[in-house]
VOPA-415319 format. One line per 5 residues: their letters; for each residue x, y, z negated of N, C-alpha, C. Coordinates in pm, whole numbers. Atoms other than C-alpha are relative to their C-alpha. Layout:
// residues N
a> X:Y:Z:X:Y:Z:X:Y:Z | ...
This chain:
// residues 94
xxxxx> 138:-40:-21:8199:8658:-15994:-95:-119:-18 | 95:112:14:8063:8294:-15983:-73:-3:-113 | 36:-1:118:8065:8277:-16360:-88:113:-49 | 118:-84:3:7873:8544:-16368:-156:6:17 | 156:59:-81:7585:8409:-16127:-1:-64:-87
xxxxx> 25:138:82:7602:8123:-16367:-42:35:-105 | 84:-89:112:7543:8343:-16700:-117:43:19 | 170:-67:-91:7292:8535:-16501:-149:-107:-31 | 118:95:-86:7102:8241:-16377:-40:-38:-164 | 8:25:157:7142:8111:-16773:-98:54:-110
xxxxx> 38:-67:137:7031:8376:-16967:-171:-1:55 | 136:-65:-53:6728:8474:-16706:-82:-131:-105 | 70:95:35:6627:8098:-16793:-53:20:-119 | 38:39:158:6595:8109:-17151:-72:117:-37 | 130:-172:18:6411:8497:-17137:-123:-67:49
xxxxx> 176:-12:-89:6146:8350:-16904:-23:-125:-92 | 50:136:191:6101:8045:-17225:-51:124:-70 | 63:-115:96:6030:8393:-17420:-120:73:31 | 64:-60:-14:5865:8603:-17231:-123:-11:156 | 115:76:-148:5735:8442:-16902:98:21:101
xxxxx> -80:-63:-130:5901:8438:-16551:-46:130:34 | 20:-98:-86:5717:8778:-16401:91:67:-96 | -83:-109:91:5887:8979:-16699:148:-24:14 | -154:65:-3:6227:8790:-16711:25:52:170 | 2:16:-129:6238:8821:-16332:-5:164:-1
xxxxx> 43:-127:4:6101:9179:-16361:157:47:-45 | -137:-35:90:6434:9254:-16626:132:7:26 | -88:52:-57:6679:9122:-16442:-5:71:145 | -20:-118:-127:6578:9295:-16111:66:164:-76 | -29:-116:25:6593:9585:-16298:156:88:-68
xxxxx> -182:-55:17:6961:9570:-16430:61:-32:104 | -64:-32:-81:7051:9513:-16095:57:-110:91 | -28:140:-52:7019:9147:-16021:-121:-62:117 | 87:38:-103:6885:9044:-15688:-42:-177:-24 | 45:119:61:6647:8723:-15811:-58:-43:101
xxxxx> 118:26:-38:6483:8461:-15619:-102:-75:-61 | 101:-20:92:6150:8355:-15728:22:-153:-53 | -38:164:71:6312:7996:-15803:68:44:-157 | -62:-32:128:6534:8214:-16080:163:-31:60 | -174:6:-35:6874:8182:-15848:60:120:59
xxxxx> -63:-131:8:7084:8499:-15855:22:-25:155 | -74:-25:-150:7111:8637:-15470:105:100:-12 | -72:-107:-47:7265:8944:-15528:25:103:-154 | -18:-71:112:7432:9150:-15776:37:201:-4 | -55:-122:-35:7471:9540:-15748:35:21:-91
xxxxx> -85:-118:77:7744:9709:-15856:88:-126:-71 | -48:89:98:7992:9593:-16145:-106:-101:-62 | 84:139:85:7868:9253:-16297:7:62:-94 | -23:-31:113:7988:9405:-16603:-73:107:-69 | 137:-61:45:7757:9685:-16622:-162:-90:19
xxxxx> 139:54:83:7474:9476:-16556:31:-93:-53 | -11:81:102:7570:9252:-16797:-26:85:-114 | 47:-134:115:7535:9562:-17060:-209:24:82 | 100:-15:-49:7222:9628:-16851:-101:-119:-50 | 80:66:27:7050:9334:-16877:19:-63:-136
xxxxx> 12:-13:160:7129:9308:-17294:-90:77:-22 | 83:-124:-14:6942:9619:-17262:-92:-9:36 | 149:69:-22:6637:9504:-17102:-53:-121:-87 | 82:73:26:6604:9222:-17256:-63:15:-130 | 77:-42:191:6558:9345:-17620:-18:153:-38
xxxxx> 25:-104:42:6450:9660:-17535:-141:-10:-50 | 144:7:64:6098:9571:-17686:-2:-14:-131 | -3:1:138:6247:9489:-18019:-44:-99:28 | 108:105:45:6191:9150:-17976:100:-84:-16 | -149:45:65:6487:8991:-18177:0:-173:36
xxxxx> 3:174:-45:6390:8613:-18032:124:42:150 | -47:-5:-92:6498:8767:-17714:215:-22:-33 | -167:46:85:6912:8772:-17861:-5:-114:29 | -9:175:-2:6864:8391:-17845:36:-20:153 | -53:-34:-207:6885:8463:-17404:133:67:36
xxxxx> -74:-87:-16:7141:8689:-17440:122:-52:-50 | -149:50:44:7417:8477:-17646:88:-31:81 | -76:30:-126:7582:8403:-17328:65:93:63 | -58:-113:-64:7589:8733:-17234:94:71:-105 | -60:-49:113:7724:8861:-17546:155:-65:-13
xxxxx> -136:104:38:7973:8575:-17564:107:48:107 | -60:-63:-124:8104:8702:-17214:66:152:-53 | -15:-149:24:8129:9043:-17346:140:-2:-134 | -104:20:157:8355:8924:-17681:143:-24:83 | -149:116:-77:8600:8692:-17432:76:165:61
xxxxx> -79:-87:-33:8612:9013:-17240:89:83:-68 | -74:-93:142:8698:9246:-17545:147:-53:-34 | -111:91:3:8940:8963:-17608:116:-4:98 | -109:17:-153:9146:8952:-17269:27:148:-56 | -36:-107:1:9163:9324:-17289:86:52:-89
xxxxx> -141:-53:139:9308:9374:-17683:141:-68:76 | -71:48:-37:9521:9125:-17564:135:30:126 | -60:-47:-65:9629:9271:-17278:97:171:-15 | -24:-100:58:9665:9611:-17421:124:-4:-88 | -89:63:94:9882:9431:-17678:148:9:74
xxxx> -140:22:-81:10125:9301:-17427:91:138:56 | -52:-110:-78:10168:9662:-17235:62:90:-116 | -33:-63:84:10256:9808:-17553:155:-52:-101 | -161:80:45:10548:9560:-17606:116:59:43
């Protein structure tokens, strides 16, 4: 879960370079990430892993393809996972 806060805290940073802290801050509450107004993750509801899909989803839901540039972290998280999983899938099928 740490690594998670740590993406979190990551990506928020580099959205609120895009779009400002109230919005970034705003985005991030809204997939489900309890923010404080410094930008340090308190609280996460639910699977990390949905809001990790969640907050991909906010952040470029405006069509604003700079935003992707915040999100490589999260994305990258999302590949590793894909990765563990074939992988694992792989093995059970041995």
């Amino acid at each position: 879960m740490e690594s998670y806060l740590k993406m979190f805290e990551q990506a928020i940073r580099k959205q609120t370079e895009l779009v400002g802290e109230q919005k970034a801050l705003r985005q991030a509450r809204k997939a489900g990430l309890g923010v404080s107004t410094a930008g340090h993750i308190v609280s996460c509801a639910g699977n990390p892993q949905v809001v990790l899909l969640r907050l991909i989803r906010y952040f470029t839901e405006d069509g604003n393809l700079a935003a992707l540039v915040s999100c490589t972290p999260l994305i990258q998280k999302l590949i590793k996972m894909a990765d563990e999983f074939a992988e694992t899938a792989a093995g059970e099928r041995r």
